[in-house]
MARDOTI-833979 format. One record per residue (C-alpha): x, y, z. Coordinates in pm, 1 decimal, decimal comma, m for minus. Layout:
residues N
> X / Y / Z
> X / Y / Z
...
end
This chain:
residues 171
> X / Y / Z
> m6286,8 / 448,8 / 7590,3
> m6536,1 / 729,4 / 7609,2
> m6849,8 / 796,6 / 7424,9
> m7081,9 / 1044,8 / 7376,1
> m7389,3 / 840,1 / 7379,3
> m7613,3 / 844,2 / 7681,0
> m7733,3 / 513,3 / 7608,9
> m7644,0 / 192,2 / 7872,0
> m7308,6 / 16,7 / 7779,5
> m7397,3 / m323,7 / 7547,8
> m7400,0 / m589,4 / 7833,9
> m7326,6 / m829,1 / 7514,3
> m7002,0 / m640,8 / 7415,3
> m6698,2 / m643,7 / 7672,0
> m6572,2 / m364,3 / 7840,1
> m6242,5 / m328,0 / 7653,6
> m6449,4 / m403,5 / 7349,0
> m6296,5 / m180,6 / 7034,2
> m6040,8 / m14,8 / 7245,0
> m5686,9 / m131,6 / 7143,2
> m5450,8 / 153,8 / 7159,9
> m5440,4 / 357,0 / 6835,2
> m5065,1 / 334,8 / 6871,9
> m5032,1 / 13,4 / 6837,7
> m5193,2 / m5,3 / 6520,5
> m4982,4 / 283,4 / 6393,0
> m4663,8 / 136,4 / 6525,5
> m4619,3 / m171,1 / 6297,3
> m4622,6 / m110,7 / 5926,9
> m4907,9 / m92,1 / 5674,9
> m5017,8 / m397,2 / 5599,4
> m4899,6 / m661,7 / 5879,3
> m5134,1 / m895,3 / 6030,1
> m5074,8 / m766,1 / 6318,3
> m5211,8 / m481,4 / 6228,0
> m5526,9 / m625,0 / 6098,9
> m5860,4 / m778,5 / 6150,9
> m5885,0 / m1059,2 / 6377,4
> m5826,7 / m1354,3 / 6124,0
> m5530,7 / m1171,6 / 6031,1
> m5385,1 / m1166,4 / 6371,8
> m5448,8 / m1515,3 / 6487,6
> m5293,6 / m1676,8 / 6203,1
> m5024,2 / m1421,2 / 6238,8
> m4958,9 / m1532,9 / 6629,7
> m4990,2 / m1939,5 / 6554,5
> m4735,1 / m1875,4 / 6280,2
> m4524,6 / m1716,9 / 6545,7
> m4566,5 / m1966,7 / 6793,9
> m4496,5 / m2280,4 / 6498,0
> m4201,2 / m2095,3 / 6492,5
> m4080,4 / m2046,8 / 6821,8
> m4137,8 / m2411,1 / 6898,6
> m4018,6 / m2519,8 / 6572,8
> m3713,7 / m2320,5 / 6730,9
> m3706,2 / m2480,7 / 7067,5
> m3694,5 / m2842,3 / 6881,5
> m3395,5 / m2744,8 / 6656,9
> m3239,3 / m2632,8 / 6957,4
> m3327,7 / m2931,0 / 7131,0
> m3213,4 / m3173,1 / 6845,6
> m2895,5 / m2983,4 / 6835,2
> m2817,5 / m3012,5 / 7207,0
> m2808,1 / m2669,8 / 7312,8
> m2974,1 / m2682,2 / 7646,7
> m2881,5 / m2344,3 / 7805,8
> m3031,2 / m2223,6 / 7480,3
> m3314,1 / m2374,9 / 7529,0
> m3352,3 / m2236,5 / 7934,2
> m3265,5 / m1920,0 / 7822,5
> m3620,1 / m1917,7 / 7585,0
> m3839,5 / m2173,5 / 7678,1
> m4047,8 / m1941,6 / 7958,1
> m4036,8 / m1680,0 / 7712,4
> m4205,4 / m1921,3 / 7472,0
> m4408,7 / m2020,2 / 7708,2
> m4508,7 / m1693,0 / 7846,1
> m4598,5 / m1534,2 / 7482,6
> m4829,4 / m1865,9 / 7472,7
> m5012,9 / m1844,2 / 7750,2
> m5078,2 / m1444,6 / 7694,0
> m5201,9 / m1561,6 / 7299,6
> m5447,1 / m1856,1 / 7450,7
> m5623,3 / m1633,7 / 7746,1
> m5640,6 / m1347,0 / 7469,5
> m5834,7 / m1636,7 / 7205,8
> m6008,1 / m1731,0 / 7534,6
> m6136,4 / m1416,7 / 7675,2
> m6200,6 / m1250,4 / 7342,4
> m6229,0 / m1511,5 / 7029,1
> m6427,6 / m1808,3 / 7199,8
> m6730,8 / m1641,4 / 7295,4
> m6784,0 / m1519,9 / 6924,8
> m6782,7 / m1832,5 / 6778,8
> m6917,0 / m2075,3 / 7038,2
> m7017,2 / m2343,5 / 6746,7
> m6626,1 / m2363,4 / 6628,0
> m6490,5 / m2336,9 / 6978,2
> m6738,9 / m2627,7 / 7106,6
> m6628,0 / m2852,5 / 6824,3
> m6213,6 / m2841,5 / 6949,1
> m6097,6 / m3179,6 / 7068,0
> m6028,3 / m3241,8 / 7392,5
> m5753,9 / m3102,1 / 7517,6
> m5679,9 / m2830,4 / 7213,9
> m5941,5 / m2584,0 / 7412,9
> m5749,5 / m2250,5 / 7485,3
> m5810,6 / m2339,7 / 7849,2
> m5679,1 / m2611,3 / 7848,9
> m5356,8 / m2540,0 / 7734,6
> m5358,1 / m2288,2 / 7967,0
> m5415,1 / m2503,7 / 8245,8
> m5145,0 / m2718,6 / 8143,9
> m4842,6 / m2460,7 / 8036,1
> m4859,7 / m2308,7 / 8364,5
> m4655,0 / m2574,3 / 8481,2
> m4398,8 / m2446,4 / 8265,1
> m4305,0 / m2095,0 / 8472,7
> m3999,4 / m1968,5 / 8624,9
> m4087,0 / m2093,1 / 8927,0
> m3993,9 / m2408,7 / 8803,4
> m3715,0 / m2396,6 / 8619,6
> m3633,5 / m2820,2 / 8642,9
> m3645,9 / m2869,8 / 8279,8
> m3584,0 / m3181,1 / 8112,7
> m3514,6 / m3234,8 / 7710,6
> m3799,6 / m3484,3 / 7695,2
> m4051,7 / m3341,3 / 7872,3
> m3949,6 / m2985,3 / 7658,0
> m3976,1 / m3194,5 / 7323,1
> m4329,4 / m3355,8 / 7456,3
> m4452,1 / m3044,9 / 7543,2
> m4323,8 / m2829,6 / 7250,3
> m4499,6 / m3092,7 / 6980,4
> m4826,1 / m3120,8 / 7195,1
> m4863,0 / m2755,7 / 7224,7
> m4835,4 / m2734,8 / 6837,8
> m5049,5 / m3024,7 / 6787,8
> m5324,3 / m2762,5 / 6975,7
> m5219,9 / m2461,6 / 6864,7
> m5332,3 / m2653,3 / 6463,3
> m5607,2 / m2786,5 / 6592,3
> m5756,1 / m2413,0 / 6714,2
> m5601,0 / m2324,2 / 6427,2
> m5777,7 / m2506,2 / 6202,5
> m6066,0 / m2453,6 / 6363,4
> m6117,7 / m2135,0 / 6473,5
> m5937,3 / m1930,8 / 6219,7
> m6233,4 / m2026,6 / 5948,4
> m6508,4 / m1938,9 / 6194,0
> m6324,4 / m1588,7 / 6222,5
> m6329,2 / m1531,1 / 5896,0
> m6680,7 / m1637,8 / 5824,5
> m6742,0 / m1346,6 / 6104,3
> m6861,7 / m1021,8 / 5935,1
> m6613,8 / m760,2 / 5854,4
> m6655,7 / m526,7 / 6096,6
> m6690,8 / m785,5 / 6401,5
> m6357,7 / m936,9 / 6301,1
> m6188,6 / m576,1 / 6263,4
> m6317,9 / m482,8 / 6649,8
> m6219,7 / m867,5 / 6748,3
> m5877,7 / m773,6 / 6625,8
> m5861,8 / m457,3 / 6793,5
> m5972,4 / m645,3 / 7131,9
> m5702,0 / m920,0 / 7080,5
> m5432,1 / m655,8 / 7091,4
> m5555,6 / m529,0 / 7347,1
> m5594,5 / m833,6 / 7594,1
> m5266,9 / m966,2 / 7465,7
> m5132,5 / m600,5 / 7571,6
end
């Protein structure tokens, strides 16, 4: 990002603060979350990831296991890229909100725990999917309803940048 100003860079706003590529605002249509301000976009993603786990357990339920190989580290993956982004970016404006998660529903540490879950380990077992598929929800509603409502109580254009910033962490 450049800027004209010869003032110091905010050491209160990140680096990649306001940057997101303009193309990726202009490459989904008008009106999508994804698109949008920051509230917009993270209820956007968790309704994503209800569905792709909401996927993995029909799969699961219907006994389609190389189904289930075939996604699960893609599920996985797009979680782990959504938490570090509400991590790195979200948490730090609304410290109150983000304080008040339960144990174990903190962005970090469902991080810490789906890494576990890469490639690299590819032993999977339909019990230990289903476990982790519903506990991972079970977080992903609890930030949910949580954070989302601090977001929104954010002022306009903080939660506009914070969207811009998601995109771009999440790449």
């Amino acid at each position: 990002m450049t800027s004209s100003s010869s003032q110091p860079p905010d050491p209160d706003v990140p680096a990649y603060a306001g940057s997101a590529d303009v193309g990726v605002r202009s490459s989904v249509p008008a009106g999508d979350p994804m698109a949008g301000d920051a509230a917009g976009l993270l209820r956007a993603e968790y309704g994503k990831l209800y569905d792709l786990y909401g996927d993995i357990v029909a799969l699961l339920d219907a006994a389609r296991f190389d189904e289930i190989r075939q996604r699960w580290f893609g599920v996985v993956r797009e979680t782990l890229e959504f938490e570090a982004a509400v991590q790195r970016v979200v948490l730090p404006e609304v410290p109150d909100a983000a304080s008040s998660l339960p144990d174990g529903t903190e962005p970090a540490a469902l991080l810490d725990w789906l890494r576990a879950y890469d490639e690299l380990n590819p032993d999977l077992e339909p019990d230990e999917v289903r476990t982790t598929a519903t506990t991972t929800v079970e977080a992903l509603e609890a930030q949910d309803r949580v954070l989302v409502p601090a977001v929104d109580a954010l002022a306009p254009d903080l939660r506009d940048r914070l969207g811009e910033d998601l995109r771009q962490v999440m790449g």
